[in-house]
C-alpha positions in Angstrom: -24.3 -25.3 1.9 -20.7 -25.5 1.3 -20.3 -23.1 -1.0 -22.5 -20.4 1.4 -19.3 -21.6 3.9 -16.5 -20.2 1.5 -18.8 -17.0 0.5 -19.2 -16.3 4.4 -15.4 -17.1 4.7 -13.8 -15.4 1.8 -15.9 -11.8 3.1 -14.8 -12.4 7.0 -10.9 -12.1 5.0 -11.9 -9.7 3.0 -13.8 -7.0 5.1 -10.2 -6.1 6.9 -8.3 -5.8 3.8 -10.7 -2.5 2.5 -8.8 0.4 4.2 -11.2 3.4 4.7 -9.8 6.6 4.3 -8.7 9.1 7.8 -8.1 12.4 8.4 -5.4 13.4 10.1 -6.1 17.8 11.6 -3.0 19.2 12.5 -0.3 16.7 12.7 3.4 17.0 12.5 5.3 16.7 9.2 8.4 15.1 9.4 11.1 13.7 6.7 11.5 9.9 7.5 15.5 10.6 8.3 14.6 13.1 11.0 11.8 11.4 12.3 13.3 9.5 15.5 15.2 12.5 16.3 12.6 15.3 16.7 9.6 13.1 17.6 10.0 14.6 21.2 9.6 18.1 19.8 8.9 17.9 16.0 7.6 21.5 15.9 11.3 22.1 15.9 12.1 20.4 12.9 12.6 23.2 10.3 11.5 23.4 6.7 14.7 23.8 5.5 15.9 20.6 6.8 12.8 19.1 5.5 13.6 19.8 1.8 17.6 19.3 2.8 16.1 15.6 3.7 13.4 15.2 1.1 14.9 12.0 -0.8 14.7 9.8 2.5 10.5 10.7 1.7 8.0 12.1 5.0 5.7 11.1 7.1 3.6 12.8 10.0 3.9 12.1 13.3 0.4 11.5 15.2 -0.3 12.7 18.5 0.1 9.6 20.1 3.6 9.3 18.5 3.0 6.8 15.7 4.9 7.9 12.6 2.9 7.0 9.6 5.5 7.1 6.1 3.6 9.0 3.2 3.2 7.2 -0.3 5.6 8.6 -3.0 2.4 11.1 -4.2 2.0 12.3 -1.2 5.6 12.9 -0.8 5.6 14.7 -4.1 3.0 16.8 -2.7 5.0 18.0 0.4 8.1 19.0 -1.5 5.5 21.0 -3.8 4.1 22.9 -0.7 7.4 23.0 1.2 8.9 25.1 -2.1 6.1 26.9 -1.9 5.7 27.9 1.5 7.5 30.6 3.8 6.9 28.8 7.2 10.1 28.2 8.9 9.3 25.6 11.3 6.2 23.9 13.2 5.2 22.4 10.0 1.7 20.9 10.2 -0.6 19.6 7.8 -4.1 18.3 7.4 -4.0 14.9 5.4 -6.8 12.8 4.2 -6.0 9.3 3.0 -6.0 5.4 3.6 -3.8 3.7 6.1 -2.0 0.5 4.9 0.4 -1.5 6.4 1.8 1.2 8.4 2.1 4.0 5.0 -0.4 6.7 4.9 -1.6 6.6 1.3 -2.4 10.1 0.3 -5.7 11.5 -0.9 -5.2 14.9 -0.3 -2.7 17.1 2.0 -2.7 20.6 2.8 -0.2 23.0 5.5 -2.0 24.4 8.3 
């Protein structure tokens, strides 16, 4: 019986710790030094001053205004699609990935 305790114990603990991957349609991209500063308008923020900013890393701003920080792949992955793009501003992506201790871990991330 008290080992069925600690097996019934240890997966209550452990259940919370599994993140499950989220996708995130349309949310603002932001580099992490900018992100206080335009989270009122972020469509604002410009791509140039993205990749000006790139080594402080970026996150996306949700649309109830949390910021969630990307992992480092998934900040290698926006500097890879910034270079790459011609958009100017309103820079939104789609992202898939796991949420972890207030980072977005990314599985995969795309410009809209």
């Amino acid at each position: 019986m008290k080992k069925l305790y600690w097996v019934v114990l240890l997966a209550i603990f452990a259940i919370p710790a599994v993140a499950v991957a989220e996708t995130f349609e349309g949310v603002a991209l932001v580099d992490v030094n900018c992100s206080a500063k335009v989270k009122a308008d972020p469509d604002a923020h410009t791509r140039a001053c993205a990749l000006q900013c790139q080594k402080s890393g970026f996150g996306i701003l949700t649309s109830d205004g949390t910021f969630l920080k990307l992992n480092p792949q998934g900040n290698q992955q926006v500097v890879q699609l910034l270079s790459k793009s011609h958009k100017t501003d309103h820079l939104r992506v789609n992202v898939k990935g796991k949420v972890t201790a207030g980072a977005l871990e990314v599985q995969s991330i795309s410009l809209e």
